[in-house]
N, C-alpha and C positions, 0 to 999 in steps of 0.2 A: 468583526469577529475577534474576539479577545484568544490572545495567543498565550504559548507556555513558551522558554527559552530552556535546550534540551541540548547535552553535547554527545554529540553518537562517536563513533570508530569506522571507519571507511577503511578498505583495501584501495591501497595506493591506484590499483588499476580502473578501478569503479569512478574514483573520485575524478579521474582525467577523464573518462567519459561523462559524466554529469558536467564536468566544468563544460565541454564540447557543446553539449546541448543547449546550454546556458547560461546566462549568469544568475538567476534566481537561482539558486542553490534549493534554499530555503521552499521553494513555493514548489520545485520539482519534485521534492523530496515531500512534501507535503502531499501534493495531487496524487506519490505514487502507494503513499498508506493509506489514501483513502480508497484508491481502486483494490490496493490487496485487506483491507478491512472487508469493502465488499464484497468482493472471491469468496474471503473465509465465511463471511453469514451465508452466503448463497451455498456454499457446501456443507455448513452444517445444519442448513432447513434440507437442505436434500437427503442428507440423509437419514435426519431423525424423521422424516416424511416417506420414508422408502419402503416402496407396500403399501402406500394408506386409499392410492386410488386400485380402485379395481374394477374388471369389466363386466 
């Protein structure tokens, strides 16, 4: 998978916990925009889908 290099801003206290869980930085922070990408599609089919089934 071809990657981008991206520099973010962390709150000092976020950053000590992500160092805790890991040393992939990188690949944690990765996994966790892909699960919150997914949340956001999943609620925004929800909701433009809201009402469309009915009994």
């Amino acid at each position: 998978m071809e990657t981008v290099k991206v520099s973010i801003s962390l709150p000092d206290d976020l950053w000590c916990q992500i160092k805790e869980i890991g040393d992939n930085v990188s690949g944690l922070i990765a996994q966790a925009m892909r699960d919150y990408v997914a949340r956001v599609r999943l609620d925004r089919a929800l909701e433009e889908t809201a009402g469309a089934w009915t009994d």
